[in-house]
C-alpha positions as CSV (number, residue, x, y, z in Angstrom):
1,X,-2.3,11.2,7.2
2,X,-3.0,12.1,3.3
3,X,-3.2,8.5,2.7
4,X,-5.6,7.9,5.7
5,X,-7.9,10.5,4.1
6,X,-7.7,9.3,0.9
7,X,-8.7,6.3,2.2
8,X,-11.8,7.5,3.7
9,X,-12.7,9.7,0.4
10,X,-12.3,6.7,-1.6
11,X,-13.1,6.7,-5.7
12,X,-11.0,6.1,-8.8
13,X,-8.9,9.3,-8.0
14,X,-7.6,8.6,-4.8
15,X,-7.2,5.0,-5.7
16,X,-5.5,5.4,-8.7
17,X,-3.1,8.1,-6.6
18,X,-2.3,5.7,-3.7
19,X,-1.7,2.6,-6.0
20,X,0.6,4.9,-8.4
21,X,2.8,5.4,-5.0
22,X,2.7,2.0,-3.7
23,X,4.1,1.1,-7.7
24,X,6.8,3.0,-7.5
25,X,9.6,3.4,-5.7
26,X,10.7,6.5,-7.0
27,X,7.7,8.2,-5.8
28,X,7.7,6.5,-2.4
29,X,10.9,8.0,-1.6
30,X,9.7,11.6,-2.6
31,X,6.6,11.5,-1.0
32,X,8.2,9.6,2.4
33,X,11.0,12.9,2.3
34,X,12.9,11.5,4.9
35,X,10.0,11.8,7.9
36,X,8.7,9.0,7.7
37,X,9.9,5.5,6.9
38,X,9.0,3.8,3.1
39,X,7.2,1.0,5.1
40,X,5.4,2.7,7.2
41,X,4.3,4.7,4.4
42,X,3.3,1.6,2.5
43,X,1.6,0.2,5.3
44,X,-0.9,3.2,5.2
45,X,-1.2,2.9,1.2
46,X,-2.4,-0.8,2.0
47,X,-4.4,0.1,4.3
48,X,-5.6,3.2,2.9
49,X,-6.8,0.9,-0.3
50,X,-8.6,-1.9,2.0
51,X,-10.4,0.9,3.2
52,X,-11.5,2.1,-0.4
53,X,-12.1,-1.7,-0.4
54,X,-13.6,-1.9,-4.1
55,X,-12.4,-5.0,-6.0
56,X,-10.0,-2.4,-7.9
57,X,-8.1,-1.7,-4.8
58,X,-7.7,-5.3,-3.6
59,X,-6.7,-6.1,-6.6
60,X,-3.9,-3.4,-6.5
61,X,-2.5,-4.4,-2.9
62,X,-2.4,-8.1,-4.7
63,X,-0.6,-7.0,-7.7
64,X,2.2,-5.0,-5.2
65,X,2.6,-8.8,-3.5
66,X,2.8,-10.6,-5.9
67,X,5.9,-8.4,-8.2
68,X,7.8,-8.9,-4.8
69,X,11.0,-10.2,-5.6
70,X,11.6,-13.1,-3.5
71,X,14.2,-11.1,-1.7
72,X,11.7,-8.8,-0.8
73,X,9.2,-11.5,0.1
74,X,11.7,-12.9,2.4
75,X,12.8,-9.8,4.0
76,X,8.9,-8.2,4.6
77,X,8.4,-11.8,5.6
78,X,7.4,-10.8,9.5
79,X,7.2,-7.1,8.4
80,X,4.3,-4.7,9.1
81,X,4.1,-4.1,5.6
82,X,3.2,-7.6,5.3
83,X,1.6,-8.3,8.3
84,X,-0.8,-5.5,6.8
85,X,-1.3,-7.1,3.1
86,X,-2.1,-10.0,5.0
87,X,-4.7,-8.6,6.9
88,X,-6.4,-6.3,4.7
89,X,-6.7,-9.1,2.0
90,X,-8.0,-11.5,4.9
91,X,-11.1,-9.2,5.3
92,X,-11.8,-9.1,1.0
């Protein structure tokens, strides 16, 4: 839900708070506390950003693909998360 607002509010604050979470894992974990899985909280970072949807943001969700290890890449193959990077970077 905070990242759905933040989403909505938009600006450098919120983007630079969503893209610090979606960075690190360490702060995925604390935020996600155990309700709520870390992909489904990094599918409403990415989304959260395409909404902001400034070049700043896109840029962001590109960076978080691309330092995928190829691991990850293989496993978030078919995953929301990237089912979701795919489509928010489709519309930008």
């Amino acid at each position: 839900r905070v990242a759905n607002a933040l989403g909505k509010l938009g600006g450098h604050e919120a983007r630079a708070f969503l893209t610090s979470i979606l960075e690190s894992e360490d702060r995925l974990v604390e935020l996600s506390g155990g309700l709520v899985s870390k992909d489904d909280l990094r599918v409403a970072i990415i989304k959260a950003l395409g909404n902001i949807g400034d070049q700043a943001s896109i840029d962001s969700i590109r960076k978080f693909k691309d330092h995928l290890s190829t691991a990850q890449k293989i496993f978030f193959k078919q995953s929301s998360v990237q089912k979701t990077i795919a489509d928010v970077l489709s519309r930008h």
